[in-house]
C-alpha positions as CSV (number, residue, x, y, z in Angstrom):
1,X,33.3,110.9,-301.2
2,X,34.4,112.1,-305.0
3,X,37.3,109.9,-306.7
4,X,39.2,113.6,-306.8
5,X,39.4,113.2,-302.7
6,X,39.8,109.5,-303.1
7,X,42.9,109.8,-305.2
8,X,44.2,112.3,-302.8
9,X,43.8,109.9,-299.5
10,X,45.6,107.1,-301.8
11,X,48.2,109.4,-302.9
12,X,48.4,110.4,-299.2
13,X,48.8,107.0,-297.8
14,X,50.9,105.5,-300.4
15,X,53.8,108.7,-299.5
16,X,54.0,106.8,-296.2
17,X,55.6,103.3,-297.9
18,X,57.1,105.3,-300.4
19,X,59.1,107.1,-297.2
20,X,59.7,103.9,-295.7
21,X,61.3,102.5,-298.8
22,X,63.5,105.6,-299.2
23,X,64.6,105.1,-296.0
24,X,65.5,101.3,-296.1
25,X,67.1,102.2,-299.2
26,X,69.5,105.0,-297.2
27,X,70.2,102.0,-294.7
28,X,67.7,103.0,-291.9
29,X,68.0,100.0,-289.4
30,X,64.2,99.6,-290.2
31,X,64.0,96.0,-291.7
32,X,61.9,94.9,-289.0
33,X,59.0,96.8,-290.8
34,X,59.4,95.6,-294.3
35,X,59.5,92.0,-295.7
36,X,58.3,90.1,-293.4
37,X,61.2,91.4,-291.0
38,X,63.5,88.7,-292.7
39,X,66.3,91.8,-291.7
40,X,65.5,93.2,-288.5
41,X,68.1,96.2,-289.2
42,X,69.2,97.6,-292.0
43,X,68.4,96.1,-295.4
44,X,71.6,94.2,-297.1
45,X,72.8,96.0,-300.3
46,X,71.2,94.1,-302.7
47,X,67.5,94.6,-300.7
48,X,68.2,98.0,-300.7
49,X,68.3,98.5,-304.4
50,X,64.5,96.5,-304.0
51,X,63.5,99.4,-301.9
52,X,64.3,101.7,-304.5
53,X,62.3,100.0,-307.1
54,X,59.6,99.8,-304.7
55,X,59.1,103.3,-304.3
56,X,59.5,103.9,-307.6
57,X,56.5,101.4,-308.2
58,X,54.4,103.1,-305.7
59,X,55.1,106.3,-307.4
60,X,53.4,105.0,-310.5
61,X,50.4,103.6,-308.3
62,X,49.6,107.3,-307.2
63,X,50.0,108.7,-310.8
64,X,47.8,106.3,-311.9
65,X,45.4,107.0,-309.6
66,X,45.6,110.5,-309.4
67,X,45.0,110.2,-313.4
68,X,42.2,108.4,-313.1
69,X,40.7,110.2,-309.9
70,X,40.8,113.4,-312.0
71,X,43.1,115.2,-310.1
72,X,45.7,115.5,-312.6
73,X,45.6,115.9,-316.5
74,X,46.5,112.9,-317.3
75,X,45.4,109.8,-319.4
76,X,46.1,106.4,-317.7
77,X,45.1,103.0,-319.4
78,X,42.6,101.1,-317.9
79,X,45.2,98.3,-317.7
80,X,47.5,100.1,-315.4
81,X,45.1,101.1,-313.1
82,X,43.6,98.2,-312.7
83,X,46.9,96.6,-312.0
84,X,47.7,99.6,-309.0
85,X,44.4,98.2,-307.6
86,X,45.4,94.4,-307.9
87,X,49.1,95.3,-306.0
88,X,47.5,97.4,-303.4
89,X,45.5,94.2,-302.7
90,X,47.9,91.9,-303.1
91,X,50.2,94.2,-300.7
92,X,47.6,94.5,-298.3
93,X,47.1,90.7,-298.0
94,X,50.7,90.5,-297.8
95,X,51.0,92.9,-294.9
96,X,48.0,91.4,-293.3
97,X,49.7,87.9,-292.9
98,X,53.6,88.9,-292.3
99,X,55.7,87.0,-290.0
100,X,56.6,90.3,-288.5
101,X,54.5,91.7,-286.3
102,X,55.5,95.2,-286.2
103,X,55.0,95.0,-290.0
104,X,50.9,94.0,-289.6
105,X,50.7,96.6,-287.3
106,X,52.1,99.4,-289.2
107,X,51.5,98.6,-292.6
108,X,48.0,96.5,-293.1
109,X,45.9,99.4,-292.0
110,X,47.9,102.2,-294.3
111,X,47.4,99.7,-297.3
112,X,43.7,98.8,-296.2
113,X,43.2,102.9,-296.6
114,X,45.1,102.4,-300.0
115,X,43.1,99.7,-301.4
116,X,39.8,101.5,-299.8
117,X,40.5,104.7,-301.6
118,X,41.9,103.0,-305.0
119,X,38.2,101.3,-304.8
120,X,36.4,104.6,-304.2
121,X,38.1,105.9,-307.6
122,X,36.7,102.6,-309.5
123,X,33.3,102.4,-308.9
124,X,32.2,106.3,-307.7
């Protein structure tokens, strides 16, 4: 595998959260999935806003990636990628050990492919 298609699976896999955040943020009775289930519906207003920032976070993971990967022209600092790579752990460890079931399920093995492919793009 080449980081170019590495970047592209994590920029493929990270659209899924990034989805699922635009959708809690619309009020998709979805809660269930997402922090730890702590709001099996729809996300109060105030958790909603979180989702928005969220995505917006994960948005910056894949351009960092996809800068680093090669697959666009793009300069990213070492710092900031290193940091996407720390989060997708850190996420995936989160997801791994939820409360919420439905959340492990779903999520653990989209961020395992996240932190999988941000590794390919470090060290091929």
């Amino acid at each position: 595998m080449t980081p170019f298609i590495a970047a592209c699976i994590y920029a493929v896999s990270a659209a899924m959260p990034i989805a699922m955040q635009i959708a809690l943020a619309l009020g998709a009775p979805l809660g269930r999935f997402a922090n730890g289930g702590r709001f099996p519906g729809a996300l109060p207003p105030l958790w909603r806003g979180l989702a928005v920032v969220q995505g917006a976070i994960l948005v910056a993971m894949i351009w960092s990636v996809l800068a680093r990967g090669g697959v666009i022209a793009a300069q990213v600092a070492p710092a900031l990628f290193w940091a996407t790579v720390g989060i997708s752990v850190l996420t995936m460890i989160a997801n791994a050990i939820s409360p919420s079931r439905p959340e492990r399920l779903l999520w653990t093995p989209v961020t395992g492919v996240m932190v999988a492919a941000a590794l390919c793009v470090a060290f091929l």
